[in-house]
mmCIF file of the N, C-alpha and C atoms, coordinates in Angstrom:
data_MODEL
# 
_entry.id   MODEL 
# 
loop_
_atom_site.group_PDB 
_atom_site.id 
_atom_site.type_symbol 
_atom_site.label_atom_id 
_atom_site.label_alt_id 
_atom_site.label_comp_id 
_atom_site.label_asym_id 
_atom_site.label_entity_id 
_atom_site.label_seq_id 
_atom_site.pdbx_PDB_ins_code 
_atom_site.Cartn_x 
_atom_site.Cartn_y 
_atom_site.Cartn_z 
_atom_site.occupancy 
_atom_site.B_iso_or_equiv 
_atom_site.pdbx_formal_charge 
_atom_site.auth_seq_id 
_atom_site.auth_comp_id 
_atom_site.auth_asym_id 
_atom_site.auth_atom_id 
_atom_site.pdbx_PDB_model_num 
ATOM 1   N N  . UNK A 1 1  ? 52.098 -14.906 93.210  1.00 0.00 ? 1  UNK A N  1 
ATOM 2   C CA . UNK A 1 1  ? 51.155 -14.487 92.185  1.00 0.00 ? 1  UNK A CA 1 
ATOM 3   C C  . UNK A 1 1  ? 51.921 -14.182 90.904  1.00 0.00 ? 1  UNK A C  1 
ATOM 4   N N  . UNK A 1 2  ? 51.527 -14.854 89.618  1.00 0.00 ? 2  UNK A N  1 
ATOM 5   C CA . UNK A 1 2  ? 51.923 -14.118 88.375  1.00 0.00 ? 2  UNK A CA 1 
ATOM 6   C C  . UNK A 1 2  ? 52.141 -13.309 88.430  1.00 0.00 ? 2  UNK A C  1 
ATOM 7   N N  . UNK A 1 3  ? 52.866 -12.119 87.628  1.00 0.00 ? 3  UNK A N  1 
ATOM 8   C CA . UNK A 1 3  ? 52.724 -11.237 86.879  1.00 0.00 ? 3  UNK A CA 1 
ATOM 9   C C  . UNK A 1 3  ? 51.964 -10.731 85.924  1.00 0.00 ? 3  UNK A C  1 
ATOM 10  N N  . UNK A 1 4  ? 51.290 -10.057 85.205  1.00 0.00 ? 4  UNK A N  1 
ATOM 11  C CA . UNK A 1 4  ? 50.497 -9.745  83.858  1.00 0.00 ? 4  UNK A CA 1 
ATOM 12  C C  . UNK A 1 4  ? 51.339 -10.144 82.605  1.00 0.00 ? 4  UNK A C  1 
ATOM 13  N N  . UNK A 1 5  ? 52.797 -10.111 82.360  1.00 0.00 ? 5  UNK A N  1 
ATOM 14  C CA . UNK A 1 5  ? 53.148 -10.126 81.454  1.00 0.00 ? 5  UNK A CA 1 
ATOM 15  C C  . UNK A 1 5  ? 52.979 -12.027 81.369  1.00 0.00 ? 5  UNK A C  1 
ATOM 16  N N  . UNK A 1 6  ? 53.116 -12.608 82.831  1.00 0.00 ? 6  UNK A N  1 
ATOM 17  C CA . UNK A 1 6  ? 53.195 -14.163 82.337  1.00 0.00 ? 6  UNK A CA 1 
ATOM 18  C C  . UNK A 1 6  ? 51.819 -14.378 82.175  1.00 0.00 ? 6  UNK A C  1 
ATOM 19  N N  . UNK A 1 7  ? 50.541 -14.025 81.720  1.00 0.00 ? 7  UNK A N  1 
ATOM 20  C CA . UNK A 1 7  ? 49.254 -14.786 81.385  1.00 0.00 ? 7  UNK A CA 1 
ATOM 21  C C  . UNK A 1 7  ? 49.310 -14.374 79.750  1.00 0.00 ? 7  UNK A C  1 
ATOM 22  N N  . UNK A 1 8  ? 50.602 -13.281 79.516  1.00 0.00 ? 8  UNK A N  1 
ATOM 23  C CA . UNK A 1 8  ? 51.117 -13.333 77.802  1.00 0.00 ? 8  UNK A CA 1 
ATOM 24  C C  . UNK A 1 8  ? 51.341 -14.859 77.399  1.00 0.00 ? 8  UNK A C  1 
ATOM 25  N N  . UNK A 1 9  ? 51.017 -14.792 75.599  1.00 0.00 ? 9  UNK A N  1 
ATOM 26  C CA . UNK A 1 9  ? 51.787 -15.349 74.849  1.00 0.00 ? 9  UNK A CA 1 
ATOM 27  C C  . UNK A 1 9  ? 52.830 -15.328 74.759  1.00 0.00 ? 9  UNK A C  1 
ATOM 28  N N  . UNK A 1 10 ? 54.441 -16.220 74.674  1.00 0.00 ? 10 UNK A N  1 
ATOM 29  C CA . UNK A 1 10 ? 55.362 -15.959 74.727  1.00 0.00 ? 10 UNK A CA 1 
ATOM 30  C C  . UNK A 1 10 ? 56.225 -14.792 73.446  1.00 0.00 ? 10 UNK A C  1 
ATOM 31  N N  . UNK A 1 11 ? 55.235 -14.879 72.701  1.00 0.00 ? 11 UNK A N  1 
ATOM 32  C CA . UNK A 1 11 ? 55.474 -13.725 71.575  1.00 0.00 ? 11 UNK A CA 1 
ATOM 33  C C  . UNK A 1 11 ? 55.268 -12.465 72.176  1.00 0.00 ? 11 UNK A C  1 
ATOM 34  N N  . UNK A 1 12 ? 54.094 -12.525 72.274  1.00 0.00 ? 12 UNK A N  1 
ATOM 35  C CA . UNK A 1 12 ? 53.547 -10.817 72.545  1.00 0.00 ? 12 UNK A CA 1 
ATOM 36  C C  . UNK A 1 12 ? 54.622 -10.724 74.134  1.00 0.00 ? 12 UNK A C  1 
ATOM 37  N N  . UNK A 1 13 ? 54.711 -11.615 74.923  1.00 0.00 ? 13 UNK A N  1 
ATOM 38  C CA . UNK A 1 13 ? 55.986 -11.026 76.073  1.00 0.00 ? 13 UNK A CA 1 
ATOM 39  C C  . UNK A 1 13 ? 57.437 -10.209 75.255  1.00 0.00 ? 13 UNK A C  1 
ATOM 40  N N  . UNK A 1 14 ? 58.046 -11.239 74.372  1.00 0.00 ? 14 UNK A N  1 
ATOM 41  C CA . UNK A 1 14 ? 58.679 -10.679 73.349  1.00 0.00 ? 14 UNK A CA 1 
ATOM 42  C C  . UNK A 1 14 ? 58.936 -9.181  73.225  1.00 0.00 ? 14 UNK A C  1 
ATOM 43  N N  . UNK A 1 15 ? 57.793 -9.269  71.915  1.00 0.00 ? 15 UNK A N  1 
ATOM 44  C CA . UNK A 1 15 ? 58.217 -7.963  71.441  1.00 0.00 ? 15 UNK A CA 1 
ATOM 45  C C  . UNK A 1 15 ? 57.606 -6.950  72.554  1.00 0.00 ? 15 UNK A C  1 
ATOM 46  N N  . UNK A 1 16 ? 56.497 -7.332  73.164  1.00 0.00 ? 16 UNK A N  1 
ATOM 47  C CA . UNK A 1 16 ? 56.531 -6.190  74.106  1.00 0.00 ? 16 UNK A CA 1 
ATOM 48  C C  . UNK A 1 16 ? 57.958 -5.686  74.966  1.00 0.00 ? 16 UNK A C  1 
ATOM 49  N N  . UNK A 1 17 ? 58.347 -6.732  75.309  1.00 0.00 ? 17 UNK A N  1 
ATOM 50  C CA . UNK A 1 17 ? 59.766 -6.806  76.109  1.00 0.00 ? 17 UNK A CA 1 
ATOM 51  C C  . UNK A 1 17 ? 60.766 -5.901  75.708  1.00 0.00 ? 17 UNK A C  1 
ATOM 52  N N  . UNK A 1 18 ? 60.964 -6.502  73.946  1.00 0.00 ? 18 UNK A N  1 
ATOM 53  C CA . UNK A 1 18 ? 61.961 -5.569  73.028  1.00 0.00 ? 18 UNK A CA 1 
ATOM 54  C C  . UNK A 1 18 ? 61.294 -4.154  73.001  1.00 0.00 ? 18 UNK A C  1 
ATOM 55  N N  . UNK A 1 19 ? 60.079 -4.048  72.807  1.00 0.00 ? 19 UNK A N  1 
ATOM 56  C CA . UNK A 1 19 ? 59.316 -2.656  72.593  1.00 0.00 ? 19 UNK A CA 1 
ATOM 57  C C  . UNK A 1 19 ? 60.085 -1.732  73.804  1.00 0.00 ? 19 UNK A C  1 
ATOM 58  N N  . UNK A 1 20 ? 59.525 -1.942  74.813  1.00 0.00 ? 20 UNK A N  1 
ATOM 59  C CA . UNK A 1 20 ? 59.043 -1.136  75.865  1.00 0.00 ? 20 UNK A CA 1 
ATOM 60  C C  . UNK A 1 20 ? 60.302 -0.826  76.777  1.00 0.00 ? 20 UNK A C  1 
ATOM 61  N N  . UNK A 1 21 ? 60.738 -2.194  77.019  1.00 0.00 ? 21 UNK A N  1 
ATOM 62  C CA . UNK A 1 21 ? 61.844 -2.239  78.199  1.00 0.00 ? 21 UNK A CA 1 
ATOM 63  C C  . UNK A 1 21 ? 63.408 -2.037  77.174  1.00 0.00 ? 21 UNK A C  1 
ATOM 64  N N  . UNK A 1 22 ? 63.330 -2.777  76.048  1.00 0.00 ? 22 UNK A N  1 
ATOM 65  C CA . UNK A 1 22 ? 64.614 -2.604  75.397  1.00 0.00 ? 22 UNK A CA 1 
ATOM 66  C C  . UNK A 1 22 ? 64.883 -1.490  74.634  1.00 0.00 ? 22 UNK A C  1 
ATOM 67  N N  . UNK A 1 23 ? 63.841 -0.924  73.871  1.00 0.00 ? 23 UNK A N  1 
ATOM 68  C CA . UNK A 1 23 ? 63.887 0.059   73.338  1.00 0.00 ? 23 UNK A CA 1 
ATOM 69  C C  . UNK A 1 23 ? 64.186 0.084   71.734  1.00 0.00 ? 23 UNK A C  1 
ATOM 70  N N  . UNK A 1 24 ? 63.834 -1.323  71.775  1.00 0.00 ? 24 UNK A N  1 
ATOM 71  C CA . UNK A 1 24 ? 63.886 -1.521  69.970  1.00 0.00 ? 24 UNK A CA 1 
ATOM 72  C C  . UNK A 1 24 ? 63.149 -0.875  69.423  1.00 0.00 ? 24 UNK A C  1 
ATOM 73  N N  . UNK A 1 25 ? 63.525 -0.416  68.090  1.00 0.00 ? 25 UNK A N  1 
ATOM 74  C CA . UNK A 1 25 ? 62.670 0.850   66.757  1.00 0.00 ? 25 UNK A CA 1 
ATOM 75  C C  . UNK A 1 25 ? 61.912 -0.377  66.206  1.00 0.00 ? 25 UNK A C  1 
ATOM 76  N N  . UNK A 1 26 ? 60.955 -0.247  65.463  1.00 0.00 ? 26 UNK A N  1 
ATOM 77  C CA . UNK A 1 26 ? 60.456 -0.753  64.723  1.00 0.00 ? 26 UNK A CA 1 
ATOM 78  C C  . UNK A 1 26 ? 61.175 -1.861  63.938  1.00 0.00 ? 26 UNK A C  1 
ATOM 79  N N  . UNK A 1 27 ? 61.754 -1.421  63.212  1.00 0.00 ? 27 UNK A N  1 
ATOM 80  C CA . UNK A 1 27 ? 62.753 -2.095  62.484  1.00 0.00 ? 27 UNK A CA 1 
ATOM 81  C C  . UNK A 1 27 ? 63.843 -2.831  62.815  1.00 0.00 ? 27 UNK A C  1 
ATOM 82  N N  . UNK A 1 28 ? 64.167 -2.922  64.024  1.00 0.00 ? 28 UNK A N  1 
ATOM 83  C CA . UNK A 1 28 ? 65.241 -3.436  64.637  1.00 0.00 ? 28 UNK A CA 1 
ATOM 84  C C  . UNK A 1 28 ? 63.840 -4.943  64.890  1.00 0.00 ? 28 UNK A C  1 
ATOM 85  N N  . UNK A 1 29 ? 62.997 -4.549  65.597  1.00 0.00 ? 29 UNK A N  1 
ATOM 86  C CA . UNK A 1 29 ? 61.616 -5.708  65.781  1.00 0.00 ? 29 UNK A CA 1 
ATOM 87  C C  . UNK A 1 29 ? 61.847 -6.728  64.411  1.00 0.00 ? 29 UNK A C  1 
ATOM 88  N N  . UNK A 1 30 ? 61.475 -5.995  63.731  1.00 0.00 ? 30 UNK A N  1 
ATOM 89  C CA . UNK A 1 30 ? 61.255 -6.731  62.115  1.00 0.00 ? 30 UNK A CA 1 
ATOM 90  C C  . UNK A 1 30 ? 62.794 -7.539  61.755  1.00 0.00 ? 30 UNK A C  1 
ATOM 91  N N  . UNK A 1 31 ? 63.687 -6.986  61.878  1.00 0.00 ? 31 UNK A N  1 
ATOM 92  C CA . UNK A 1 31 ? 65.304 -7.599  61.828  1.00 0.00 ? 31 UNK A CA 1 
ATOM 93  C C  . UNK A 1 31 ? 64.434 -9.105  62.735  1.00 0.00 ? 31 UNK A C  1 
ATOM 94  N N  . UNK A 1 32 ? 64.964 -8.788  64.042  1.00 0.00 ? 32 UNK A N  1 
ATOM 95  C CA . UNK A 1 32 ? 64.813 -9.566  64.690  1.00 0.00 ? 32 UNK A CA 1 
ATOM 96  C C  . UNK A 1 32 ? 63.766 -10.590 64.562  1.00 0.00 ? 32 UNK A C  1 
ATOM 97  N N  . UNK A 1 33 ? 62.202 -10.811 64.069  1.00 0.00 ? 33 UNK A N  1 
ATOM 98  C CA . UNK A 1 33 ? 61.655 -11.445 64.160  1.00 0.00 ? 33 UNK A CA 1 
ATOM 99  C C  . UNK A 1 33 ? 61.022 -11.958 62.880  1.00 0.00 ? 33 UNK A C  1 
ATOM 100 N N  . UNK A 1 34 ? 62.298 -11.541 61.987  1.00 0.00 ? 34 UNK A N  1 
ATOM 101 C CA . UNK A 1 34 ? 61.818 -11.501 60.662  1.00 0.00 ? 34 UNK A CA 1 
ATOM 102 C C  . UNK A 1 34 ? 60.777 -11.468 59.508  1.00 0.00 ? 34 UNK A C  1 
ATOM 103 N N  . UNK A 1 35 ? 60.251 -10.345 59.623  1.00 0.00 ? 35 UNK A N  1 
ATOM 104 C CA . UNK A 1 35 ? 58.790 -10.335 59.171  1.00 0.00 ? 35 UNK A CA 1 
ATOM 105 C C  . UNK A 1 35 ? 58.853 -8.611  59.477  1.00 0.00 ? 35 UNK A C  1 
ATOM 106 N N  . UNK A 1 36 ? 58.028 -7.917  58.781  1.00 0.00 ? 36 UNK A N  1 
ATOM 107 C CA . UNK A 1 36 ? 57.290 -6.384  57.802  1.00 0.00 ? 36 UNK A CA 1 
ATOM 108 C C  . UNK A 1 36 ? 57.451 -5.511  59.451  1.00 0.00 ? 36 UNK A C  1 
ATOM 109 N N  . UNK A 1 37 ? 57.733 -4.195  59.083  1.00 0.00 ? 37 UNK A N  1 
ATOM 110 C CA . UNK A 1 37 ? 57.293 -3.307  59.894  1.00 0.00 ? 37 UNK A CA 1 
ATOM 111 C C  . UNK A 1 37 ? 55.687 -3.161  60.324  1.00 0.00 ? 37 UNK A C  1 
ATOM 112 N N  . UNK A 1 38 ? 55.015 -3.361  59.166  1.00 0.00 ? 38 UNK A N  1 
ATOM 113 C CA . UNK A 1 38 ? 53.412 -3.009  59.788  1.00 0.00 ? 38 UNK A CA 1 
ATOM 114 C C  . UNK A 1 38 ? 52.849 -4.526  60.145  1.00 0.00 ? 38 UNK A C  1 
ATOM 115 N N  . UNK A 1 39 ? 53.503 -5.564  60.242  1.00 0.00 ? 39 UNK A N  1 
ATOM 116 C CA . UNK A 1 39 ? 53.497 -6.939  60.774  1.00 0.00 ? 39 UNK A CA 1 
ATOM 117 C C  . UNK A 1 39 ? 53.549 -6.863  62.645  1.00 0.00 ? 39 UNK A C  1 
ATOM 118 N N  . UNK A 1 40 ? 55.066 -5.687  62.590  1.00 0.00 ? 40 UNK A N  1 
ATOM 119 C CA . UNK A 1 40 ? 55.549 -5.742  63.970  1.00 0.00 ? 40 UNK A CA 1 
ATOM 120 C C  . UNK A 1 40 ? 54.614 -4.461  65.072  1.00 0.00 ? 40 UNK A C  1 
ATOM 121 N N  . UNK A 1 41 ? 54.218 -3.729  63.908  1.00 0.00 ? 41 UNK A N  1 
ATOM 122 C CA . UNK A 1 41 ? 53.143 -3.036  64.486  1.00 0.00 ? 41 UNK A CA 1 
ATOM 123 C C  . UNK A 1 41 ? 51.842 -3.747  64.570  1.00 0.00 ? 41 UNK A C  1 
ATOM 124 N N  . UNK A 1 42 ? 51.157 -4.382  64.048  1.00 0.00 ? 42 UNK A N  1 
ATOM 125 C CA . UNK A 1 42 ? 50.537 -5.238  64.387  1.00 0.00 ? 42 UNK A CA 1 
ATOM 126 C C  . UNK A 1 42 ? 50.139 -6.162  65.110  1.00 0.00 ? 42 UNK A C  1 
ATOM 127 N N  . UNK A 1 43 ? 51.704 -7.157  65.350  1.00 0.00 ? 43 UNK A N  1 
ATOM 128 C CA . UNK A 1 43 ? 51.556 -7.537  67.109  1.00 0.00 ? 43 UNK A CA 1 
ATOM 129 C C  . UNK A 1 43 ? 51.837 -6.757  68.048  1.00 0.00 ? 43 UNK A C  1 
ATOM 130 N N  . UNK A 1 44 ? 52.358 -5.587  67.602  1.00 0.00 ? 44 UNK A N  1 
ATOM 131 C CA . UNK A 1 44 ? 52.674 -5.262  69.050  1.00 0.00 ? 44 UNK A CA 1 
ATOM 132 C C  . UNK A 1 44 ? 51.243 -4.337  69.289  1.00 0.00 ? 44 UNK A C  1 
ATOM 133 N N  . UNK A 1 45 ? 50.219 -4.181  68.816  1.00 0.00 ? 45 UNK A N  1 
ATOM 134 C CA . UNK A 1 45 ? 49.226 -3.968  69.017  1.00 0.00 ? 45 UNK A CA 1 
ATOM 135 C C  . UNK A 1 45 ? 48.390 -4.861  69.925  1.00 0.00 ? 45 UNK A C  1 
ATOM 136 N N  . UNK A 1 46 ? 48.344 -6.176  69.258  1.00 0.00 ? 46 UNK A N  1 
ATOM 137 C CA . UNK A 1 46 ? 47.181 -7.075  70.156  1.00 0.00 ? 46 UNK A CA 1 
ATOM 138 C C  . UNK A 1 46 ? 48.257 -7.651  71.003  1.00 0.00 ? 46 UNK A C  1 
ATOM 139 N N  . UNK A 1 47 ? 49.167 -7.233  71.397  1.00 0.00 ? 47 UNK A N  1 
ATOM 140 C CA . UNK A 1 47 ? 50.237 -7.252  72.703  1.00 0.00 ? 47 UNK A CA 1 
ATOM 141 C C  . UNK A 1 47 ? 49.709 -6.829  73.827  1.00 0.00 ? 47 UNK A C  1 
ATOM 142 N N  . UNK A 1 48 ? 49.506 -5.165  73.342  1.00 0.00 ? 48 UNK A N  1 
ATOM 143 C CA . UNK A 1 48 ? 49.129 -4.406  74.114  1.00 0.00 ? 48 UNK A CA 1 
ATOM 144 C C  . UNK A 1 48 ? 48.179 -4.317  74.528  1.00 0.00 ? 48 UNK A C  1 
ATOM 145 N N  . UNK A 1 49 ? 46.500 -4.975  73.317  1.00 0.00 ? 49 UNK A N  1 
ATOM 146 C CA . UNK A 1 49 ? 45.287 -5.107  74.038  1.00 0.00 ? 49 UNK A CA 1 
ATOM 147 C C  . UNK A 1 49 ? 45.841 -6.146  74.964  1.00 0.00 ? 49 UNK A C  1 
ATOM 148 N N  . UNK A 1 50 ? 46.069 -7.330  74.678  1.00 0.00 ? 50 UNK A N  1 
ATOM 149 C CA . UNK A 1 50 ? 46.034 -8.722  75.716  1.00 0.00 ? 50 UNK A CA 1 
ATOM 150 C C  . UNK A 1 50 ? 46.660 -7.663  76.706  1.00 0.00 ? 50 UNK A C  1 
ATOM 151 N N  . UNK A 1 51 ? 47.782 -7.633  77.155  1.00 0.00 ? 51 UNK A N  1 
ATOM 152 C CA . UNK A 1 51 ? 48.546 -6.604  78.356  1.00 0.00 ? 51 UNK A CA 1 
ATOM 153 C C  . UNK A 1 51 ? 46.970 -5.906  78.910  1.00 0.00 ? 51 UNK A C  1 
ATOM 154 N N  . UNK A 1 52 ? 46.767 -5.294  78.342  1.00 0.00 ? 52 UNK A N  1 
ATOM 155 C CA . UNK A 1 52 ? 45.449 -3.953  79.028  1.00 0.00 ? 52 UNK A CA 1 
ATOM 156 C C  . UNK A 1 52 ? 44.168 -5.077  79.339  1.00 0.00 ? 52 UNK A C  1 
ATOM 157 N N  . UNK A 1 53 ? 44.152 -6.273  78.613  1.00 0.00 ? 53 UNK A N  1 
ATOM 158 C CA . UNK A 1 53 ? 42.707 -7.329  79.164  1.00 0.00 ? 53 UNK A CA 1 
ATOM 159 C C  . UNK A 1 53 ? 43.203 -8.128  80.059  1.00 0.00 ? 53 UNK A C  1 
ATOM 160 N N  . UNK A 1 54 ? 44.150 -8.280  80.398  1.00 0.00 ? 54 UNK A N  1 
ATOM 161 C CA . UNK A 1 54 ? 44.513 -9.039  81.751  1.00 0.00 ? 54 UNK A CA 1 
ATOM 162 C C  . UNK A 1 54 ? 44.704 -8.431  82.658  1.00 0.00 ? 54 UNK A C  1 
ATOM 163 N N  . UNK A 1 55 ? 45.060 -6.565  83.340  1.00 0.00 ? 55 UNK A N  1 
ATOM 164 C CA . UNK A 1 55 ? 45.239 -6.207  83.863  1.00 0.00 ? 55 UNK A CA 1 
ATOM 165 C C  . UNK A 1 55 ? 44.012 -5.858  84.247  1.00 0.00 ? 55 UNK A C  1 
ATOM 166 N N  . UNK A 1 56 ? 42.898 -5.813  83.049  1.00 0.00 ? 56 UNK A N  1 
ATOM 167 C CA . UNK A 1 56 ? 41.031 -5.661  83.419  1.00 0.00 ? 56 UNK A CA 1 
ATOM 168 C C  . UNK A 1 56 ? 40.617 -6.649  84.596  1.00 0.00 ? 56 UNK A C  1 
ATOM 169 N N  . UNK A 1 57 ? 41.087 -7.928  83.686  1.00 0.00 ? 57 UNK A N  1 
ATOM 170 C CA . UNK A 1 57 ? 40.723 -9.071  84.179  1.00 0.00 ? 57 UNK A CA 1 
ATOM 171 C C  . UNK A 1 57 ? 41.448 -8.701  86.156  1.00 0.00 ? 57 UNK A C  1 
ATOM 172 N N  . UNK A 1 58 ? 42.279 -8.660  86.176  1.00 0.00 ? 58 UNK A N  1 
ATOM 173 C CA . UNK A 1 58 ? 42.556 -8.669  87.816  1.00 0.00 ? 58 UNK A CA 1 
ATOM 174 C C  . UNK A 1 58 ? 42.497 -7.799  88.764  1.00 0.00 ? 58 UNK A C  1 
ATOM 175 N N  . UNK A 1 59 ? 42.699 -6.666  87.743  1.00 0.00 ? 59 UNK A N  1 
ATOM 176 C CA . UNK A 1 59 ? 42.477 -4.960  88.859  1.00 0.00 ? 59 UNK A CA 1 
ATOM 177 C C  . UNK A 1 59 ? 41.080 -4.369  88.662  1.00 0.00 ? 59 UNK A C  1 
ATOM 178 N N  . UNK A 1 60 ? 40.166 -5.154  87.614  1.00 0.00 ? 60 UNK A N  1 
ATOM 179 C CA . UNK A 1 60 ? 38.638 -4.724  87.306  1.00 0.00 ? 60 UNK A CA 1 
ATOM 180 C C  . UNK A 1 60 ? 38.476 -2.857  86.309  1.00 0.00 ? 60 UNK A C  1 
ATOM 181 N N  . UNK A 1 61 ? 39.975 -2.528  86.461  1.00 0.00 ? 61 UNK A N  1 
ATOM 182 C CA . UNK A 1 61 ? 39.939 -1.353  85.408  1.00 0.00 ? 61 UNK A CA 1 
ATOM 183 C C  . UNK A 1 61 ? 40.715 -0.455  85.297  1.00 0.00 ? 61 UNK A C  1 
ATOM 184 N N  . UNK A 1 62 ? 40.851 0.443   84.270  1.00 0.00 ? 62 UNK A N  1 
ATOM 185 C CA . UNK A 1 62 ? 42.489 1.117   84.107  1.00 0.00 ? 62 UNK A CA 1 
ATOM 186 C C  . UNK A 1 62 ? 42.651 2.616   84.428  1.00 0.00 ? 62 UNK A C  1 
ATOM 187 N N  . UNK A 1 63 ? 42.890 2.757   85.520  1.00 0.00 ? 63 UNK A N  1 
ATOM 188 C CA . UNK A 1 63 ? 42.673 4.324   86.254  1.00 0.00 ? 63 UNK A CA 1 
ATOM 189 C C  . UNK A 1 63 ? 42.887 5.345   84.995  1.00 0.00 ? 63 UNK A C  1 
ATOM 190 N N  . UNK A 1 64 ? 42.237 6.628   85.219  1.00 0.00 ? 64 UNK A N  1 
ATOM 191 C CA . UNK A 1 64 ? 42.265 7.598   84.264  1.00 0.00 ? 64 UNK A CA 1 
ATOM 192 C C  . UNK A 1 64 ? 43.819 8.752   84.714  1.00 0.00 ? 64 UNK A C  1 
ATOM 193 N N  . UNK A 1 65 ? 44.327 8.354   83.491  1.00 0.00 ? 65 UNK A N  1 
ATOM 194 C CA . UNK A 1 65 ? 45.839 9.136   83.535  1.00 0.00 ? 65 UNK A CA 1 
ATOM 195 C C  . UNK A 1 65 ? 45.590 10.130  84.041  1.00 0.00 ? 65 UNK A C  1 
ATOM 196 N N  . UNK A 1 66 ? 44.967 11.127  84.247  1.00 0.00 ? 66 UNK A N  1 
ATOM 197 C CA . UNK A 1 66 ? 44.392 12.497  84.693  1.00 0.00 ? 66 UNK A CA 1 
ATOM 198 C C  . UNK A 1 66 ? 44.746 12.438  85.854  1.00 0.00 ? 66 UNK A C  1 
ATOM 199 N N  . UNK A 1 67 ? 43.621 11.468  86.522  1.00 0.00 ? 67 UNK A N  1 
ATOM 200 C CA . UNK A 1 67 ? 43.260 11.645  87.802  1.00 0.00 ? 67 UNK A CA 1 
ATOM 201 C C  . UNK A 1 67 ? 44.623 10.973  88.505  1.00 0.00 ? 67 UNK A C  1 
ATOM 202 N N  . UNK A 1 68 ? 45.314 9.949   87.772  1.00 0.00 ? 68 UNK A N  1 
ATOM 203 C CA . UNK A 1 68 ? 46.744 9.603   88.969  1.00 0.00 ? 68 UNK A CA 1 
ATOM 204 C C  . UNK A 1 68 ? 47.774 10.720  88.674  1.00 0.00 ? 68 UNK A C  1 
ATOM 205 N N  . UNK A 1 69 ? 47.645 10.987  87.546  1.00 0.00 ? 69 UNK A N  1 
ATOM 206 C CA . UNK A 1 69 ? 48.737 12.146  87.736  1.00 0.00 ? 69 UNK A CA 1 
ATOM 207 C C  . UNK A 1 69 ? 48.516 13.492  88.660  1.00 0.00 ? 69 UNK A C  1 
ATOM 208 N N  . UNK A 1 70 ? 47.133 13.632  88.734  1.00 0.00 ? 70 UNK A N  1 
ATOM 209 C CA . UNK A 1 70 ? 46.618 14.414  89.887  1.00 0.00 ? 70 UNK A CA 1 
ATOM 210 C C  . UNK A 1 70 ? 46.370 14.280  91.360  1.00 0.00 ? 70 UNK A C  1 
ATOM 211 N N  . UNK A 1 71 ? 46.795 12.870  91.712  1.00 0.00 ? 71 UNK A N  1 
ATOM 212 C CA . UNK A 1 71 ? 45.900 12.099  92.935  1.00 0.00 ? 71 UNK A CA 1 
ATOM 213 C C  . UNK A 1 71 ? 47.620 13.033  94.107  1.00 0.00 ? 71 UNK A C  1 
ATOM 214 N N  . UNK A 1 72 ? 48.204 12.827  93.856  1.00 0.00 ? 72 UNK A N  1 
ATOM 215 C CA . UNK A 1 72 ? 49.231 13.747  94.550  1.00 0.00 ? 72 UNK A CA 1 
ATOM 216 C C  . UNK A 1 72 ? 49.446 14.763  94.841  1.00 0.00 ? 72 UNK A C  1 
ATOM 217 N N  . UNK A 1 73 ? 48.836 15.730  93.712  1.00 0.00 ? 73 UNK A N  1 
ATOM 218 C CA . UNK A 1 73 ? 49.417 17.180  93.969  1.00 0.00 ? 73 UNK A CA 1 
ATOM 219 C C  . UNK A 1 73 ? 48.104 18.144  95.438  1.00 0.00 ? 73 UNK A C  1 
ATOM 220 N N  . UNK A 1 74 ? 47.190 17.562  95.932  1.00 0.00 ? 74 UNK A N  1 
ATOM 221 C CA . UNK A 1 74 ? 46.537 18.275  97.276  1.00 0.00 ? 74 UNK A CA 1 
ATOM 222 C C  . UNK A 1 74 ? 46.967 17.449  98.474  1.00 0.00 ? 74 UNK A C  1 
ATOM 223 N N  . UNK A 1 75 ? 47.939 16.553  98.727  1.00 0.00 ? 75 UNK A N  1 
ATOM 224 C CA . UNK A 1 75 ? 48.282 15.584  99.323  1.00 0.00 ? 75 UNK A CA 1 
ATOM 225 C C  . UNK A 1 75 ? 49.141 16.410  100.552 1.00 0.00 ? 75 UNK A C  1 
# 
């Protein structure tokens, strides 16, 4: 089975990639992909919707942070 990140664009895998896992600043994004800080905020926005609509698309919905951070502690 895929992954979520492979039903990405190879862009938005990208900078999400650099975002999240590498730990690039903003500006290090923009170096790299040459183009505006509020450019790189920008994709990495509809990165993150696509990321959150494909994970809709297969798990049907996105648990409430609350409740998993809570689903442990009466366990």
């Amino acid at each position: 089975m895929a992954g979520l990140l492979d039903v990405l664009e190879p862009e938005q895998r990208l900078i999400l990639s650099l975002r999240e896992l590498e730990s690039y600043s903003y500006e290090e994004l923009a170096e790299v992909l040459k183009c505006g800080v509020n450019t790189v905020k920008s994709r990495l926005s509809r990165a993150r919707e696509a990321l959150k609509e494909a994970y809709i698309r297969r798990y049907g919905n996105i648990p409430d942070t609350e409740i998993v951070q809570n689903s442990g502690e009466n366990t």
